[in-house]
C-alpha positions, 0 to 999 in steps of 0.5 A: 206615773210609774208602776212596778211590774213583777213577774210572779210566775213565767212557766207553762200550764205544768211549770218548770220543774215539772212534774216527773221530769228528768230533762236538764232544764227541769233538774237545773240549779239555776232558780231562773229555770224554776218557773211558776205559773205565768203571772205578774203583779202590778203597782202604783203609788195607791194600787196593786193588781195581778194579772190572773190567779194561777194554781200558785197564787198563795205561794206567789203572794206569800214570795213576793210580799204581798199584803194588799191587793186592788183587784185582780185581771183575768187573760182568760178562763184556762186552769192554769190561770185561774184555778188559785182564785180561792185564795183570794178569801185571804184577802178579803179578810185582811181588807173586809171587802169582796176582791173586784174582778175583771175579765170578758164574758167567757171568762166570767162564766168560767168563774162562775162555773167553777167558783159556784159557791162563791156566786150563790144567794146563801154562802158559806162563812169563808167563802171568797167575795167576789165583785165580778166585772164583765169588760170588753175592748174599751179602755177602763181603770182601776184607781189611778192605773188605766187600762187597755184591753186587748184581744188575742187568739189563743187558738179559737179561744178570745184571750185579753192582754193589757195595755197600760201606759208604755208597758203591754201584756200578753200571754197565751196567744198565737194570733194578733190581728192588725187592729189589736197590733194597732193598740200595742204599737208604740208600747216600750215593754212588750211582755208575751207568750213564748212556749218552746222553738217547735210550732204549738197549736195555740201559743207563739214559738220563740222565733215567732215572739222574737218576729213579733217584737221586730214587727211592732217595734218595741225597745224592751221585749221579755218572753213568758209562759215558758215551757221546759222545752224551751232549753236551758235560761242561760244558753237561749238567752245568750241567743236572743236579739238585743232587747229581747229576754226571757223573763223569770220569776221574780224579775222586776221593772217600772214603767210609765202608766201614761200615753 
């Protein structure tokens, strides 16, 4: 079975442009250095997902089109990945039903936190609805679209990444042990995290994403979660090894949802 994997968002916590900045990439005319925050949207035949609801969410489903939604995966509770879930009432209106959620446990408290009059016994007409799902590392489905979760380090924080058929997502992490490595190995399409060239505490430098993708092997690999001091699309791109990009907003590609 094929999906259509969007990217909705390849930016940073402050994306690109950000704000108040005067460096070449945040001044660019090139839309590919324009970067949301990191997201994507996932399609089958029957179903469509994304891949956590940024402080862009509304903007990104109005750009991309999009007039119906499944269900939504979260990586992990930071702002910038989840801070747009509210929006998810449009949704609900449209389908007349709460928006299945899927994240770990961390995450689900941070929603719940933060989201609160979502999650009470007496809720305000408007509010969005919520179904909130606590997963763990066994593999699950949403419709006709399976899914394996995999567990990253973002610093000493547990993030999710996703493995779906050939095609595998990560992103704010810095830290993969061999087991989870075990559960990309053989994926056709690697999405991951890589912030700038200099050392980060807590996500992959460019040449840390690009010696992942050689170790593990994988044909296609596209970058993400990219900051203004990465440089300009156009010159690191020009730089990378054959199959591996940097992805940019509004990039499109299908994969095989079968193992």
């Amino acid at each position: 079975m094929a999906l259509t994997i969007e990217f909705l968002g390849t930016g940073t916590s402050s994306g690109v442009p950000m704000i108040a900045c005067h460096c070449e990439v945040c001044l660019s005319n090139n839309k590919k250095d324009n970067r949301l925050r990191s997201s994507i949207l996932i399609k089958s035949e029957q179903t469509t997902i994304v891949i956590d609801t940024t402080p862009d969410f509304r903007y990104q489903m109005l750009r991309s089109g999009v007039k119906h939604l499944d269900a939504v995966l979260f990586t992990h509770s930071h702002k910038d990945h989840i801070a747009g879930l509210d929006d998810i009432k449009a949704f609900n209106f449209i389908s007349q039903r709460p928006m299945p959620l899927f994240g770990n446990e961390e995450t689900a408290d941070a929603l719940k936190r933060d989201f609160y009059y979502a999650f009470t016994d007496k809720k305000y007409p408007g509010i969005p609805e919520l179904d909130l799902q606590v997963i763990n590392k066994e593999p699950f489905a949403i419709s006709d679209i399976n899914i394996i979760p995999i567990t990253v380090k973002h610093l000493n924080m547990e993030v999710l990444g996703y493995r779906f058929g050939n095609f595998t997502y990560i992103t704010d992490a810095n830290f993969i042990s061999e087991e989870e490595k075990d559960k990309i190995r053989g994926s056709e399409i690697l999405i991951v995290n890589a912030l700038r060239k200099e050392k980060h505490l807590s996500h992959f430098t460019l040449q840390e994403a690009i010696d992942l993708s050689i170790e593990l092997d994988i044909p296609t690999t596209y970058f993400t979660h990219i900051s203004h001091q990465m440089g300009l699309h156009d010159e690191v791109s020009s730089t990378l090894p054959k199959g591996i990009s940097l992805g940019y907003d509004g990039l499109v590609f299908c994969v095989n949802n079968t193992l």
